[in-house]
Structures are given as structure tokens and as C-alpha cells.
Biotite code that builds the C-alpha atoms (Angstrom):
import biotite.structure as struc

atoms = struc.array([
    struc.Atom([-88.609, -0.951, 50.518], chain_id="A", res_id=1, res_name="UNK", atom_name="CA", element="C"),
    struc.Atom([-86.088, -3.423, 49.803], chain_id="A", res_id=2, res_name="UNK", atom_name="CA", element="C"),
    struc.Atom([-83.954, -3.679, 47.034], chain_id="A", res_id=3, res_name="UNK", atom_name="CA", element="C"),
    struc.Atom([-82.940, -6.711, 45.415], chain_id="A", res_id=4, res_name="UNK", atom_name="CA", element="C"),
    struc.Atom([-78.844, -6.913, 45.716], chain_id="A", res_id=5, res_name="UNK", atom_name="CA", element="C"),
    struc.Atom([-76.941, -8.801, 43.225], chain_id="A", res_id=6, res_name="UNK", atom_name="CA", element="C"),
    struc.Atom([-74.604, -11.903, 43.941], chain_id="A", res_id=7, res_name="UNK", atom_name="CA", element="C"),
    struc.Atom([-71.407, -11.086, 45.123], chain_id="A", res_id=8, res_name="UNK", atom_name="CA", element="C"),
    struc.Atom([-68.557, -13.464, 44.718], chain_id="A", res_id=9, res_name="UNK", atom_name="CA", element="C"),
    struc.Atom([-66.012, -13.705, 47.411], chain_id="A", res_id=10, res_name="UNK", atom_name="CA", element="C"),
    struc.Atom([-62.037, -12.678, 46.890], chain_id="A", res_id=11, res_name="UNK", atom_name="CA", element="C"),
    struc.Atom([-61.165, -16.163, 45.901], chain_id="A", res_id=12, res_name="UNK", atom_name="CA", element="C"),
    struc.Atom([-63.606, -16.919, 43.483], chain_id="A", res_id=13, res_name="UNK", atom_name="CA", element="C"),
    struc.Atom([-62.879, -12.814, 41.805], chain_id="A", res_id=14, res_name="UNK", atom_name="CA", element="C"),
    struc.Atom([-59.242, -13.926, 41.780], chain_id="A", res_id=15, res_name="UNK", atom_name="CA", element="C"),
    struc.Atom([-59.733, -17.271, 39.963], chain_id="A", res_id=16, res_name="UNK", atom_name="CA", element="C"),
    struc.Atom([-62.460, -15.435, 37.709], chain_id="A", res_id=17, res_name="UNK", atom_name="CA", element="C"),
    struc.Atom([-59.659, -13.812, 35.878], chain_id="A", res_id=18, res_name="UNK", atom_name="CA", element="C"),
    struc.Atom([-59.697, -13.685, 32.024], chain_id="A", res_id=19, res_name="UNK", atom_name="CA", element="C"),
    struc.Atom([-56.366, -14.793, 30.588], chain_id="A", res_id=20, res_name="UNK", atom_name="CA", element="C"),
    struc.Atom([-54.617, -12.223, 29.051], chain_id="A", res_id=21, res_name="UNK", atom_name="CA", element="C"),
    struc.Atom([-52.830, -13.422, 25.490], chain_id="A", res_id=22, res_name="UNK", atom_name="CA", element="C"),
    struc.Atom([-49.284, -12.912, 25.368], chain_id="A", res_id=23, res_name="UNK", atom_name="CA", element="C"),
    struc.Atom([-49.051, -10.354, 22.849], chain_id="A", res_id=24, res_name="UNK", atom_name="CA", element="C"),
    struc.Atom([-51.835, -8.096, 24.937], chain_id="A", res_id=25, res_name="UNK", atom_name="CA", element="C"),
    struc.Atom([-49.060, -8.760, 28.054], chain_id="A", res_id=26, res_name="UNK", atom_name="CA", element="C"),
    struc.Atom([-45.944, -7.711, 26.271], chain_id="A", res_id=27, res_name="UNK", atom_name="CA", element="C"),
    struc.Atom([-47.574, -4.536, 24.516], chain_id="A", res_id=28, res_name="UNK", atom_name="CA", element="C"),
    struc.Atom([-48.863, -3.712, 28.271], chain_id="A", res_id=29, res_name="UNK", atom_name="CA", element="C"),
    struc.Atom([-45.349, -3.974, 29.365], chain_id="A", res_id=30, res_name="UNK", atom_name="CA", element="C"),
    struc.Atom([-44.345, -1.707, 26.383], chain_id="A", res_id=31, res_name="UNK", atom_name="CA", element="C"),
    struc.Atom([-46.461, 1.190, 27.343], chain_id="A", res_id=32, res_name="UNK", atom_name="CA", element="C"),
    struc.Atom([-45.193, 1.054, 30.800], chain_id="A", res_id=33, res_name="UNK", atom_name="CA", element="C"),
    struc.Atom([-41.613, 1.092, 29.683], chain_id="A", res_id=34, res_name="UNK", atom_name="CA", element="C"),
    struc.Atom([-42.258, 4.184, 27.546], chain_id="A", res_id=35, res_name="UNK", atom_name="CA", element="C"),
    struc.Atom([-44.356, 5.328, 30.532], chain_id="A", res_id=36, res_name="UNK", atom_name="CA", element="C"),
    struc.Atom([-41.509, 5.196, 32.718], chain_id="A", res_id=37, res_name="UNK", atom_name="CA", element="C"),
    struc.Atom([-38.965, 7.116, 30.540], chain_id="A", res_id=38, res_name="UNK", atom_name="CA", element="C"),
    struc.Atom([-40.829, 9.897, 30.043], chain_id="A", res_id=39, res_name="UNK", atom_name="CA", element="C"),
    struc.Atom([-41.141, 10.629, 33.734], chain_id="A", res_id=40, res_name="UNK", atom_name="CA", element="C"),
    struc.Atom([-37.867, 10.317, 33.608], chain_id="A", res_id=41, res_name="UNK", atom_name="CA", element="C"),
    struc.Atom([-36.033, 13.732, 34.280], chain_id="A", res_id=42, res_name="UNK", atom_name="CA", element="C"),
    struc.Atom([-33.464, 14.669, 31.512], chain_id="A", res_id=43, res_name="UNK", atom_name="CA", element="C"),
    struc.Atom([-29.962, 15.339, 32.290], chain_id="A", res_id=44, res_name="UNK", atom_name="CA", element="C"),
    struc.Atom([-28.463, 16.880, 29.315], chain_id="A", res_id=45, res_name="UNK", atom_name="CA", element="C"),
    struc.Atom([-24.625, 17.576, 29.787], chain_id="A", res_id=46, res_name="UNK", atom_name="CA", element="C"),
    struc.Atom([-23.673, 21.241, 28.454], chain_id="A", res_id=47, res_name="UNK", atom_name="CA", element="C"),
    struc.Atom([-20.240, 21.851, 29.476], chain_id="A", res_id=48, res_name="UNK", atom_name="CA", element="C"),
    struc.Atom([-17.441, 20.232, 30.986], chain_id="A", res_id=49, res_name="UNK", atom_name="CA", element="C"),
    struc.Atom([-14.670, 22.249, 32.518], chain_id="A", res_id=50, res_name="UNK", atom_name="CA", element="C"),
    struc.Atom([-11.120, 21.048, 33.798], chain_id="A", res_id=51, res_name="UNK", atom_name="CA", element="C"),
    struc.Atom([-7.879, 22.326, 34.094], chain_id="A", res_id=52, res_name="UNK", atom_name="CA", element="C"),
    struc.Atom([-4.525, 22.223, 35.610], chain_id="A", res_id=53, res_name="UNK", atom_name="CA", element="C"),
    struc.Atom([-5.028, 22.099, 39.765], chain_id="A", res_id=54, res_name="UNK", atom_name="CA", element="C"),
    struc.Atom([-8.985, 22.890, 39.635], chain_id="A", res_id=55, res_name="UNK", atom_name="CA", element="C"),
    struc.Atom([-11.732, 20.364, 40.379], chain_id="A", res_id=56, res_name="UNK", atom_name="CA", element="C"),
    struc.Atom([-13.992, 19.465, 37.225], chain_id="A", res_id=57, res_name="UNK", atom_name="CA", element="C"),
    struc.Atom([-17.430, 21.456, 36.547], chain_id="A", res_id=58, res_name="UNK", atom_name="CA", element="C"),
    struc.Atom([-19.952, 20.241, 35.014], chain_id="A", res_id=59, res_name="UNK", atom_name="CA", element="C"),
    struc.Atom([-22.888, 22.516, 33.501], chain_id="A", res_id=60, res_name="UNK", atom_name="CA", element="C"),
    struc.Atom([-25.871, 20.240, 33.033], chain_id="A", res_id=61, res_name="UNK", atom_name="CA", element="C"),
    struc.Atom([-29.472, 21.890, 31.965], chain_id="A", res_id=62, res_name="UNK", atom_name="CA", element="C"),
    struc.Atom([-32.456, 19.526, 33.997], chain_id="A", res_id=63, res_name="UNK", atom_name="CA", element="C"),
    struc.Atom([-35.989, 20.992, 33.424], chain_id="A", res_id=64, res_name="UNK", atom_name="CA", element="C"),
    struc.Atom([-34.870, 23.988, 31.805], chain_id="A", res_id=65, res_name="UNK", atom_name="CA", element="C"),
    struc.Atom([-32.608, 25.099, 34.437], chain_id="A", res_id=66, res_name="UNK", atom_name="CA", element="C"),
    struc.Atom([-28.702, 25.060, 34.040], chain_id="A", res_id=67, res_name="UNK", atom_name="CA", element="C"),
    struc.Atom([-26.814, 23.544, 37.382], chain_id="A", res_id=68, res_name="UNK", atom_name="CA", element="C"),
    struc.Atom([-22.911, 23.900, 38.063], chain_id="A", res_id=69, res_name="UNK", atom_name="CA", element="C"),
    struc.Atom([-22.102, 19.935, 39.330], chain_id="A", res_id=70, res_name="UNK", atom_name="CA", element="C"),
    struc.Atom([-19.116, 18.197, 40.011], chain_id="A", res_id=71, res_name="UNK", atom_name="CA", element="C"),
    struc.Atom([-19.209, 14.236, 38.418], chain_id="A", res_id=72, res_name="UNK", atom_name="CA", element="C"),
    struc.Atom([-20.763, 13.121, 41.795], chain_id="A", res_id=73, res_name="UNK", atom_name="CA", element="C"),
    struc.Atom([-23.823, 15.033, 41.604], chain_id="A", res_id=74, res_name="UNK", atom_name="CA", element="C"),
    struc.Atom([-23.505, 14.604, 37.863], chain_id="A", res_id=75, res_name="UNK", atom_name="CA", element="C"),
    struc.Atom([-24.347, 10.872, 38.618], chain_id="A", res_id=76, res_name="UNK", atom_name="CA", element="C"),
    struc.Atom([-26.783, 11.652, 41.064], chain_id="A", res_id=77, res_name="UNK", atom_name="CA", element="C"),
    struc.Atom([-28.850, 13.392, 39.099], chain_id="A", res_id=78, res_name="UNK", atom_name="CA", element="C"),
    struc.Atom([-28.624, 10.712, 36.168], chain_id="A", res_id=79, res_name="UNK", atom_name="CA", element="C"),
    struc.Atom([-29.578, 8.406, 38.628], chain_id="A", res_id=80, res_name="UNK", atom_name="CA", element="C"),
    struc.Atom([-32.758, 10.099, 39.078], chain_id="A", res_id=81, res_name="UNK", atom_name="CA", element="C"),
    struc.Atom([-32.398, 12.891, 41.918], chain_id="A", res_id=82, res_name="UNK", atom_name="CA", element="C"),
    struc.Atom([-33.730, 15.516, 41.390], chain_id="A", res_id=83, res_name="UNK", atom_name="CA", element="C"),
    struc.Atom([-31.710, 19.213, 41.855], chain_id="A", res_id=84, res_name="UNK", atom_name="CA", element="C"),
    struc.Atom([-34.066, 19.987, 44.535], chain_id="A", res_id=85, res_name="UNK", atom_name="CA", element="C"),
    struc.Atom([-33.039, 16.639, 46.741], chain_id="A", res_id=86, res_name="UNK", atom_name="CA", element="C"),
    struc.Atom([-29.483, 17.571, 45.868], chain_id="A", res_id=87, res_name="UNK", atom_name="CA", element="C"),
    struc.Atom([-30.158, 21.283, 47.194], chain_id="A", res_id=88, res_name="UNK", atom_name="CA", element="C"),
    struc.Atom([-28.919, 23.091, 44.161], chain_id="A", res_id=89, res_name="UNK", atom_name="CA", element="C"),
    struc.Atom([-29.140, 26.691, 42.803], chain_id="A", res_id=90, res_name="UNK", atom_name="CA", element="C"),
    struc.Atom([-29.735, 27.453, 39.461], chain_id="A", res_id=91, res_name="UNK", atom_name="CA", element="C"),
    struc.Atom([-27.048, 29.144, 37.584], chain_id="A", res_id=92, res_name="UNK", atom_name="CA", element="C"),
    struc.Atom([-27.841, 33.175, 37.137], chain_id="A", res_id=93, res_name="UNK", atom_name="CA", element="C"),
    struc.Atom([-28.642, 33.913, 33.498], chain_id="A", res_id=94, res_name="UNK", atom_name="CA", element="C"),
    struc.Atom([-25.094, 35.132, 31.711], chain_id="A", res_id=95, res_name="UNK", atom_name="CA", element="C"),
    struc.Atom([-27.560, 37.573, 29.374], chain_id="A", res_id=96, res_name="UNK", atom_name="CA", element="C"),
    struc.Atom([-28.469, 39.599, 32.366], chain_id="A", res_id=97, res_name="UNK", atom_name="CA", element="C"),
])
């Protein structure tokens, strides 16, 4: 038994097929991706800075739910998207225990 099989068209012709896609369809596409893309973002939320005389700054940031002790160069690692994992550190102990 043989089945009939329906026309193919080859990669050229699919590629010039295309529909057109109006402008306004194109720029709310590029909107969802843009709000895609910042909420896979991680958040970096800055909780405490410390400094003082002689002692290198601390920053307490909370990422995920966790609290990290950074200094500003890890501080602007992790805003630039590392994560604490690739940056290898430990989350702070909780002060309540």
C-alpha cells in the first residue's frame, strides 16, 4: 500500500514563502522578549553597606532569597549577571539562630 505524500517545497522556496509580519506585530514581539529577558534576570537587591576607618567595604546583598557578604567587585559581578554559585559563595548563617 502506498500512500499518497504531499508536495514538499524545498528550503528556498519555505524561506521566500514567508508571510510579512506588520510592524506593530514585530515591535510587540520584541516587547515580550524584553520583558522575557528581565524576568530571568536574577535580582541583586543591596541590603547593607559597611565601611569604616582601615577595613575593606562589605556589602550584604540578598540574590534568590539568600543573603551574601561581597566586596564591590563581586557586587558588580553579580549585577552583571553571575550567579553566587559561579562566584563560589556561601550564604550568610541566619543571625535568628
Amino acid at each position: 500500500m502506498s500512500q499518497a505524500r504531499l508536495p514538499t517545497l524545498p528550503d528556498a522556496a519555505m524561506r521566500q514563502a514567508r508571510v510579512a509580519v506588520a510592524p506593530d506585530i514585530k515591535r510587540h514581539l520584541a516587547q515580550r522578549r524584553a520583558v522575557a529577558a528581565l524576568q530571568a534576570r536574577q535580582r541583586v537587591i543591596l541590603a547593607t553597606r559597611t565601611f569604616g576607618a582601615g577595613r575593606p567595604v562589605r556589602n550584604r546583598v540578598l540574590v534568590a532569597g539568600q543573603y551574601y557578604d561581597v566586596d564591590d567587585w563581586r557586587l558588580a559581578q553579580l549585577r552583571a549577571g553571575l550567579s553566587p554559585a559561579d562566584l563560589e559563595l556561601v550564604p550568610v548563617a541566619d543571625e535568628a539562630e
